[in-house]
Kinemage of the C-alpha trace (Angstrom):
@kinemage 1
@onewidth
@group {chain A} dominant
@subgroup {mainchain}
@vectorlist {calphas} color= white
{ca unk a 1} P 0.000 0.000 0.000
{ca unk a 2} L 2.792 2.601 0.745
{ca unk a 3} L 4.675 2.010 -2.662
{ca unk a 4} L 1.344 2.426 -4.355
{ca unk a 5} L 0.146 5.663 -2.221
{ca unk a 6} L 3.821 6.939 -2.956
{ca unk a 7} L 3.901 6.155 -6.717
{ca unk a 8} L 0.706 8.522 -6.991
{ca unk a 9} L 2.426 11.141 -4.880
{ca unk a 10} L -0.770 11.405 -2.451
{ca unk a 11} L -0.824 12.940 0.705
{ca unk a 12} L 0.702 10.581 3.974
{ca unk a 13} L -0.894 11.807 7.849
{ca unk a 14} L 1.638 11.040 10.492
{ca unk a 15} L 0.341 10.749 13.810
{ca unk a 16} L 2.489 11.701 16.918
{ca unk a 17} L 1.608 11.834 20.702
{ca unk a 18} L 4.327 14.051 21.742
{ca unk a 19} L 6.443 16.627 20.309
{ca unk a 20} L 9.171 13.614 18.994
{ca unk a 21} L 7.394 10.393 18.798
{ca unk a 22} L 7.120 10.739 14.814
{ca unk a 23} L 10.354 11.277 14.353
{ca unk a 24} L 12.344 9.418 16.180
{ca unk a 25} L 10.090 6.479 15.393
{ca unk a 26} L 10.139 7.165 12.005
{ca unk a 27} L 12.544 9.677 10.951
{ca unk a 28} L 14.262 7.547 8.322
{ca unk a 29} L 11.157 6.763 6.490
{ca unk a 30} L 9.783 10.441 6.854
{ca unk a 31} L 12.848 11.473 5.211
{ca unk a 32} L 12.837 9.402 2.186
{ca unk a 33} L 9.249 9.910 1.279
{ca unk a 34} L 9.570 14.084 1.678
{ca unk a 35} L 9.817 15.236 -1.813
{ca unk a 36} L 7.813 12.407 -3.027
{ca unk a 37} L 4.581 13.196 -1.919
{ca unk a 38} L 3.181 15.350 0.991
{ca unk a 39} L 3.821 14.340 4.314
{ca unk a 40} L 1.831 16.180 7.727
{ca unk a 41} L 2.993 15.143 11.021
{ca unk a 42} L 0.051 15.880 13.548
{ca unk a 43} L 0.963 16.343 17.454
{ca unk a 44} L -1.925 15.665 19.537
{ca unk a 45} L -0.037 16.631 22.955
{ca unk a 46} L 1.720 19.689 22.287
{ca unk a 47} L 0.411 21.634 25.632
{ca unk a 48} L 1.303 21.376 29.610
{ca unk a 49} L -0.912 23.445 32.177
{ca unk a 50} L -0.214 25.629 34.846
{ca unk a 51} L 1.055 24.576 38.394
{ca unk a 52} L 0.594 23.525 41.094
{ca unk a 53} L 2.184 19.786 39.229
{ca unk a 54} L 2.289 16.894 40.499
{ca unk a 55} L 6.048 14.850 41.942
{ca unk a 56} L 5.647 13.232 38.499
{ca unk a 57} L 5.225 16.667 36.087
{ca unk a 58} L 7.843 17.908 38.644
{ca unk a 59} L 10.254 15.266 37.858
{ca unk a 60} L 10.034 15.985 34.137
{ca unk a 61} L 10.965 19.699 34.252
{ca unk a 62} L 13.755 18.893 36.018
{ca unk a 63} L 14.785 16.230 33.770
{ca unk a 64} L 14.562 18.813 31.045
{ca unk a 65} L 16.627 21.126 33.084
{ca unk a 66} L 13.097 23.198 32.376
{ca unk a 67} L 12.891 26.354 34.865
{ca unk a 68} L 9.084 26.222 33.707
{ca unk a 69} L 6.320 24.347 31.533
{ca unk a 70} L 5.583 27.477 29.699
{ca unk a 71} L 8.797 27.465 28.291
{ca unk a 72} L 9.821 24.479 28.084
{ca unk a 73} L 6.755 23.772 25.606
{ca unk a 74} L 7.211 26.500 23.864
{ca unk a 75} L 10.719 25.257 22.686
{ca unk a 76} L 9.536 21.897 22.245
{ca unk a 77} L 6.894 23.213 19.843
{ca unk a 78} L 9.750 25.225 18.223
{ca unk a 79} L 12.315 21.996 17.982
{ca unk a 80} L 9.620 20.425 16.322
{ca unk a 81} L 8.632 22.698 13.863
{ca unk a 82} L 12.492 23.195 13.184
{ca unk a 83} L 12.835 19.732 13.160
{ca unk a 84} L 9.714 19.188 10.409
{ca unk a 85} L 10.734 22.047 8.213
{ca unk a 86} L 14.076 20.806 8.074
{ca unk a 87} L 13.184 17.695 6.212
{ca unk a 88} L 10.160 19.224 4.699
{ca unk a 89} L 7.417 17.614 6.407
{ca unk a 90} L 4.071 19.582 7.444
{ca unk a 91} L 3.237 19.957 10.607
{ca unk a 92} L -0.173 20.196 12.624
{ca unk a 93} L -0.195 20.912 16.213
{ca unk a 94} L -3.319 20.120 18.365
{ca unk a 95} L -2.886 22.069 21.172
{ca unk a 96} L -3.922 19.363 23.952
{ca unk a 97} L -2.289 18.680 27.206
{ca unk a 98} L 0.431 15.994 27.685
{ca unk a 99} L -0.992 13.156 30.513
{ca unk a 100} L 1.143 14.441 32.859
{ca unk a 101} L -1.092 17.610 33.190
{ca unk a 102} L -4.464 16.241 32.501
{ca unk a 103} L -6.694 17.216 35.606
{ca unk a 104} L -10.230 15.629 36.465
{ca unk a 105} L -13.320 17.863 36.384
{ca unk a 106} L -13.493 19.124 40.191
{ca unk a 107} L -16.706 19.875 41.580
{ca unk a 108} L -16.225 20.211 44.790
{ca unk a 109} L -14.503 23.526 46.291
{ca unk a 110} L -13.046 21.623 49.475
{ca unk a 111} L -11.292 19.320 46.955
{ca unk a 112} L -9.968 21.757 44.906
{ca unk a 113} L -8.314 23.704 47.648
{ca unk a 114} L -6.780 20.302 48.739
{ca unk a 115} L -5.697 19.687 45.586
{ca unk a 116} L -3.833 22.667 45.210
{ca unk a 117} L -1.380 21.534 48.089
{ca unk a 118} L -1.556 17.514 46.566
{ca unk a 119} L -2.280 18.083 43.051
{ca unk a 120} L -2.236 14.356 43.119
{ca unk a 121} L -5.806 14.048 44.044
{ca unk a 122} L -7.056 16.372 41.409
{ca unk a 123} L -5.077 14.698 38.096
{ca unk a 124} L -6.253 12.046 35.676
{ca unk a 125} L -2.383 10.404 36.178
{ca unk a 126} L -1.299 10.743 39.469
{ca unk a 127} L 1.632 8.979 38.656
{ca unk a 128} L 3.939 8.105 35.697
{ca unk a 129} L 4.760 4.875 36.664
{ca unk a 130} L 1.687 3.367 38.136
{ca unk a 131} L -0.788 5.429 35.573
{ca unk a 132} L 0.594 7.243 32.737
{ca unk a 133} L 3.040 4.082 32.155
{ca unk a 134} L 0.189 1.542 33.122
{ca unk a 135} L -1.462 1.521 30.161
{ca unk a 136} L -5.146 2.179 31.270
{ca unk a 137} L -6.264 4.999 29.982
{ca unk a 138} L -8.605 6.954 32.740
{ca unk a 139} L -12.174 6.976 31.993
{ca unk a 140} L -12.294 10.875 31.873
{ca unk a 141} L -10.503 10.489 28.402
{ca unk a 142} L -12.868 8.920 26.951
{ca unk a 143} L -14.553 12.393 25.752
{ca unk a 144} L -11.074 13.356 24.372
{ca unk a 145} L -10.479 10.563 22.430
{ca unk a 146} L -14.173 10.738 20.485
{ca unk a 147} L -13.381 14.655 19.875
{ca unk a 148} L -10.030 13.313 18.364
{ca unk a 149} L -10.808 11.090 16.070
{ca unk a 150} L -13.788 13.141 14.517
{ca unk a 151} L -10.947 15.740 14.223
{ca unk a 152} L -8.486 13.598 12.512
{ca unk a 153} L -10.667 12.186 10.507
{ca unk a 154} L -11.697 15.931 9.164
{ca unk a 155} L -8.006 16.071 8.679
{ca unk a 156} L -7.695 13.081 6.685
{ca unk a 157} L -10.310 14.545 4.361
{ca unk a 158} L -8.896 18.008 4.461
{ca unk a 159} L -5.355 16.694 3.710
{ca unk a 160} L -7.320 13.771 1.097
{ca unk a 161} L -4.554 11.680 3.149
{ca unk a 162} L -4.190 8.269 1.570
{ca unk a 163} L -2.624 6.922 4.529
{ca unk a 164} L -2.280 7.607 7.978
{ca unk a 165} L 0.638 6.342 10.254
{ca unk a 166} L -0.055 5.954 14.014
{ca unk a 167} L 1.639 4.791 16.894
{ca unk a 168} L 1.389 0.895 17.504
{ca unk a 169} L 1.889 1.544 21.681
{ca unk a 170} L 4.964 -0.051 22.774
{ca unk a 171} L 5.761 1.020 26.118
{ca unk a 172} L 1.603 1.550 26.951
{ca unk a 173} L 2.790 4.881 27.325
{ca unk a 174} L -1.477 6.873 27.934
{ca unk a 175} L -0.825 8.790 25.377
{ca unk a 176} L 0.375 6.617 22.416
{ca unk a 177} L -2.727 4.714 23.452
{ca unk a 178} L -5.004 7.339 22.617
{ca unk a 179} L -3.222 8.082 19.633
{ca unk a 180} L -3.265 4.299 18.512
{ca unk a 181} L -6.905 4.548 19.212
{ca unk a 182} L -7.177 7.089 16.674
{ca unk a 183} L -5.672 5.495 14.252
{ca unk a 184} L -7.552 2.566 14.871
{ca unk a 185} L -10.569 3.945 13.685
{ca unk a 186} L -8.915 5.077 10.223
{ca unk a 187} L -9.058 1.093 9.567
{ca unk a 188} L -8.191 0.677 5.886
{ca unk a 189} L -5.969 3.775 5.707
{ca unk a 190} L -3.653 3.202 8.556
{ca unk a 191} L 0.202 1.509 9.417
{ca unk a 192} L 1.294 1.175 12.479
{ca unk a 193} L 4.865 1.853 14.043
{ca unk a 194} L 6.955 0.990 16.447
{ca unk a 195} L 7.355 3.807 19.184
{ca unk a 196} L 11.363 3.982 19.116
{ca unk a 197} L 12.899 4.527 22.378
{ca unk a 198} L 10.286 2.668 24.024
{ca unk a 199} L 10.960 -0.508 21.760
{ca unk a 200} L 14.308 -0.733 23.072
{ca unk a 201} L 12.937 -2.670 26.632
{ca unk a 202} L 9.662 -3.458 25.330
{ca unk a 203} L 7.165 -5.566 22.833
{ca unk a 204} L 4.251 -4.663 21.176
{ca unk a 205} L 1.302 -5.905 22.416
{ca unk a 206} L 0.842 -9.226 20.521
{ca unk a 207} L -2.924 -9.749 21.388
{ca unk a 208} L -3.402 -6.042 19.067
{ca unk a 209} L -1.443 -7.460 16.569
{ca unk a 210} L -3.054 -10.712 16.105
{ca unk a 211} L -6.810 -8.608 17.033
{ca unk a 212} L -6.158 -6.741 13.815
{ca unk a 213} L -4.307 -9.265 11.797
{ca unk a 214} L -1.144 -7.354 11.253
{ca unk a 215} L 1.796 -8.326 9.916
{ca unk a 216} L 5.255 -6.330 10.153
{ca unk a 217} L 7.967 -4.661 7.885
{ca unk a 218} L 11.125 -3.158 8.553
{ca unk a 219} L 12.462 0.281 7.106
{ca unk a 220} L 16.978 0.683 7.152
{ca unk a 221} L 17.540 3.235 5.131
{ca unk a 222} L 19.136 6.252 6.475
{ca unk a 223} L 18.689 5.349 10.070
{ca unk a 224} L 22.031 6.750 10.617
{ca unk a 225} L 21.307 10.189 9.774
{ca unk a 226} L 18.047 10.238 11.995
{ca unk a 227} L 20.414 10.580 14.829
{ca unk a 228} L 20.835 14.178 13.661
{ca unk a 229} L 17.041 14.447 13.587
{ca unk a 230} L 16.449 13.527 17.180
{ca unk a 231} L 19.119 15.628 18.437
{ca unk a 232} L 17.145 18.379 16.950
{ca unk a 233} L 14.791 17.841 20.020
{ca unk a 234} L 17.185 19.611 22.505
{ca unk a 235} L 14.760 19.785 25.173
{ca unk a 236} L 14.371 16.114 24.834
{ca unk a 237} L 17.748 14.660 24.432
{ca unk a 238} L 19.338 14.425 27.210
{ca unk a 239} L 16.613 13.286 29.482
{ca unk a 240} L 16.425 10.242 27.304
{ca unk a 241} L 19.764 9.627 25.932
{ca unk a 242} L 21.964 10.070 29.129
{ca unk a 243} L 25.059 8.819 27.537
{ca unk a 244} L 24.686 10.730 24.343
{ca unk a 245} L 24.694 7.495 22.307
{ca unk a 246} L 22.004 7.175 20.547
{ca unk a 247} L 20.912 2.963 19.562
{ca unk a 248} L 20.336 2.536 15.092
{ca unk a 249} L 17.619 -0.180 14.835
{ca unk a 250} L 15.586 -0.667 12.283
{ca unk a 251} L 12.115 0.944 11.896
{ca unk a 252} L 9.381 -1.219 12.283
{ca unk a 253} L 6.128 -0.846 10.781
{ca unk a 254} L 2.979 -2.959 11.139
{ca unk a 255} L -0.155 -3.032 9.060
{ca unk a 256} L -3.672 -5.440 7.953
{ca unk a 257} L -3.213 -8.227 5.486
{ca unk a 258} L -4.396 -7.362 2.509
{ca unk a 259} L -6.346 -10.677 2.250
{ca unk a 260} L -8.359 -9.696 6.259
{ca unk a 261} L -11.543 -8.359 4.899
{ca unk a 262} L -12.202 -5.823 7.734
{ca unk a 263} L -10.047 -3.541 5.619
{ca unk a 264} L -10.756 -3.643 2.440
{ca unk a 265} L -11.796 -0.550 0.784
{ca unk a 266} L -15.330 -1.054 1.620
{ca unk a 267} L -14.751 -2.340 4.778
{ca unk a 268} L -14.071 1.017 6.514
């Protein structure tokens, strides 16, 4: 499907969690199809909120050696658009808050003020480990993930995207969940990838694969230059390469048999 959507030169919809998921999963692959046809990358969570955070939000600044989330956004929006035009990719950025700042609708005033000194009690993810990392996403987002895909999907039209890449979920990271989930419901038009670091520890999940009847390629062309790519992401880099060394691995890509008839092109 990709060599056919490419030999047409038609429009390609990248979808990306954060503000680096596309392209460090799929930087080499971005790069040899721009020029070829149009390519969007579209960040869903490309906002934080204001304080008070929680430990875990906390933690992250100061991994990003971030004096505040204002900022610190605000170059990771830049990094990415830098990053984008560099290899001439379009970008799209959604505006939506990152799990880590996600609060629950409060309704009660005595909460709220207790919040404000545990801002635990008042977020969707209290924690990384034990809830953005789990890989249940919290009821609440439920709403948020219907008002994304009926906004993708306007993209896809807008765009007249003939194929949509999304995040396959490796790592079970909230986010990338909700963003597979999204792609999910593009059916026919959608590959999956492999969310690179997190597929350096991890699998993906093998009851989705079989559930959709996927079956996997590999892309190694010019991962070695994508290293220059993800350094682009200053804000990023050294929280999660702390020896500067970044791993090449292949890309890996995952999408339906051609012969499952759930995704055919009247199947959708």
């Amino acid at each position: 499907r990709l060599e056919s959507v490419v030999a047409s030169g038609a429009p390609i919809l990248y979808l990306s969690a954060h503000l680096d998921d596309a392209v460090f999963s799929c930087g080499a692959l971005i790069a040899k199809l721009a020029g070829k046809c149009p390519l969007t990358v579209a960040t869903v969570f490309t906002e934080a909120a204001a304080p008070p955070h929680t430990y875990a939000a906390r933690s992250f600044l100061r991994q990003c050696s971030a004096a505040d989330v204002t900022t610190l956004y605000a170059d990771r929006r830049a990094e990415d658009l830098e990053v984008l035009a560099g290899v001439g990719v379009s970008h799209q950025h959604f505006g939506l808050p990152d799990a880590l700042f996600r609060t629950r609708e409060v309704r009660s005033s005595a909460l709220g003020r207790l919040g404000r000194l545990v801002p635990e009690l008042v977020h969707l993810y209290p924690t990384y480990r034990f809830d953005i990392a789990r890989g249940r996403v919290a009821r609440a987002d439920r709403t948020l993930l219907a008002e994304l895909i009926g906004r993708v999907e306007e993209l896809v039209k807008d765009l007249d995207a003939q194929l949509v890449f999304s995040p396959i979920g490796v790592g079970k990271h909230v986010d990338h969940l909700i963003t597979r989930s999204v792609g999910e419901s593009l059916r026919n038009h959608v590959i999956y990838y492999s969310d690179f670091p997190y597929d350096l520890s991890s699998n993906p999940d093998s009851d989705f694969i079989d559930r959709h009847s996927l079956s996997s390629w590999t892309w190694e062309q010019r991962i070695a230059e994508k290293g220059r790519w993800i350094r682009g992401y200053r804000t990023q880099f050294e929280a999660i390469f702390a020896d500067g060394e970044i791993t090449q691995k292949p890309e890996y890509y995952y999408e339906p048999s051609v012969d499952d008839h759930r995704y055919t092109a009247e199947g959708r």
